[in-house]
C-alpha positions in Angstrom: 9.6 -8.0 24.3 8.4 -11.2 26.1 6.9 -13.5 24.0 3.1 -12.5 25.0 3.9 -8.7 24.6 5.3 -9.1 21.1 2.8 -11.0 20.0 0.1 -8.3 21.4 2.5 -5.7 19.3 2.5 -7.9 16.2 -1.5 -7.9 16.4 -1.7 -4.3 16.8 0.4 -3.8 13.8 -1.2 -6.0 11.6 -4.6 -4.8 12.4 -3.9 -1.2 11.8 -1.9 -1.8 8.7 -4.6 -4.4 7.3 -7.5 -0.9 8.5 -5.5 1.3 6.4 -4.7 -1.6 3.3 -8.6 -1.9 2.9 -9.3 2.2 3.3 -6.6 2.2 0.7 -8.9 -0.2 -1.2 -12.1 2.0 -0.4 -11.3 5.5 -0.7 -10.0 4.0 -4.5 -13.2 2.6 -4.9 -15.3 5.7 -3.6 -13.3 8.6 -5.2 -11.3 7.3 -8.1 -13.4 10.0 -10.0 -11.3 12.7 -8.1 -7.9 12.3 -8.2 -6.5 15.5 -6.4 -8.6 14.4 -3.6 -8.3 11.0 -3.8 -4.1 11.6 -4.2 -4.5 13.5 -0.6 -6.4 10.7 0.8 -4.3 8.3 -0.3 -1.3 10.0 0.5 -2.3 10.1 4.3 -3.4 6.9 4.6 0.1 6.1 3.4 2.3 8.4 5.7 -0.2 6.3 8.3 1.2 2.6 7.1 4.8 3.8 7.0 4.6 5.2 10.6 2.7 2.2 11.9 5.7 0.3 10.6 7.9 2.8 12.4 11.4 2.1 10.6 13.8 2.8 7.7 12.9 -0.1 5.5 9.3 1.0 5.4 10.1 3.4 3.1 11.5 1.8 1.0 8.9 -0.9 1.0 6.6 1.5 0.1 9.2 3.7 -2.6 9.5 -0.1 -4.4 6.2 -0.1 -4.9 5.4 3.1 -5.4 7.5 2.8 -9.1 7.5 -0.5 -10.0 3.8 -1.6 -9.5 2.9 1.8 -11.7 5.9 1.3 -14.5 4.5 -2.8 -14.8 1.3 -1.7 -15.1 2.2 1.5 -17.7 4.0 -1.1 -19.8 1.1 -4.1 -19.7 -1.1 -0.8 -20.9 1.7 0.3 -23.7 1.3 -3.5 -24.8 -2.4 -3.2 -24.6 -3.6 -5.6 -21.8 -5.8 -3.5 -20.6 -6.5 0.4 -20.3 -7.9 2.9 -17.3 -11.0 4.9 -17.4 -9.3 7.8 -16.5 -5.8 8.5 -17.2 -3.1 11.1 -16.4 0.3 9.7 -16.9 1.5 6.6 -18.8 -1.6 5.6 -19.3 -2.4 5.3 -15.1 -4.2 7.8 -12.9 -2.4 9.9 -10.4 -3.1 7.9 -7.6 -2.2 4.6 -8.4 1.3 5.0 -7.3 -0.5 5.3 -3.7 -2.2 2.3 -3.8 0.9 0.2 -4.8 3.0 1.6 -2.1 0.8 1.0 0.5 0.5 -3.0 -1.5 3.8 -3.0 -0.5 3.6 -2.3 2.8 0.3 -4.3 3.5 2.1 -7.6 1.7 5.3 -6.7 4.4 3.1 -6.6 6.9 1.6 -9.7 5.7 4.9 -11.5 5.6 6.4 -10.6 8.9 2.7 -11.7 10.9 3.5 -14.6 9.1 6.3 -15.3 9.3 6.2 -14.7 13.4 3.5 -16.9 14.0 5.1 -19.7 12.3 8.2 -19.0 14.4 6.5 -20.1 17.4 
C-alpha cells in the first residue's frame, strides 16, 4: 500500500478491533449472569477480531490467550487471590476464555498501530 492508504487500513483495523475489544468488555458486563449466551456472544465477537485481522498468526494470538490468561487466573484462584461469583471450571466461568482471547488480539492490535505510527 502507499503510505496514505495503509495508514487508512491501519485505522480501519484498529477501530474495528478496539469496537469489538470494548463489546467484548460489555456483553461481559451485561450478561455474565448467562453463560451459554454470553459464550455465543462472545464467541462471535471473537471469530469477528480474528477475521478483521485476516491472517494465520491471529489465531494463535487469540489460542495464547485463550489458555494461558484462564490457566493464570485458575491458578491465582487455587492459591486464593481472589474467587468468581459464578464458577464452572477451575474456579472461572465459561466465558472467560473469550474474553482473554480477544485480550490477545485487542493488545496485538494495540502493538502493531503502535508500532506503525512510530515507524513514520
Amino acid at each position: 500500500f502507499p503510505p496514505k492508504a495503509h495508514m487508512e487500513f491501519e485505522n480501519k483495523k484498529f477501530f474495528i478491533n478496539s469496537t469489538l475489544a470494548v463489546a467484548t468488555l460489555a456483553l461481559s458486563y451485561f450478561f455474565w449472569q448467562s453463560p451459554v449466551l454470553l459464550v455465543v456472544f462472545l464467541g462471535v465477537t471473537s471469530i469477528l477480531m480474528v477475521w478483521n485481522e485476516g491472517d494465520r498468526v491471529a489465531l494463535y494470538v487469540f489460542g495464547v490467550g485463550f489458555i494461558l490468561g484462564p490457566l493464570a487466573e485458575a491458578l491465582a484462584i487455587q492459591a486464593g487471590a481472589w474467587t468468581y461469583a459464578d464458577p464452572h471450571f477451575l474456579g472461572f466461568s465459561v466465558w472467560l476464555p473469550f474474553l482473554w482471547g480477544n485480550t490477545g488480539l485487542f493488545f496485538r492490535r494495540l502493538n502493531l498501530f503502535v508500532g506503525y505510527l512510530f515507524r513514520k
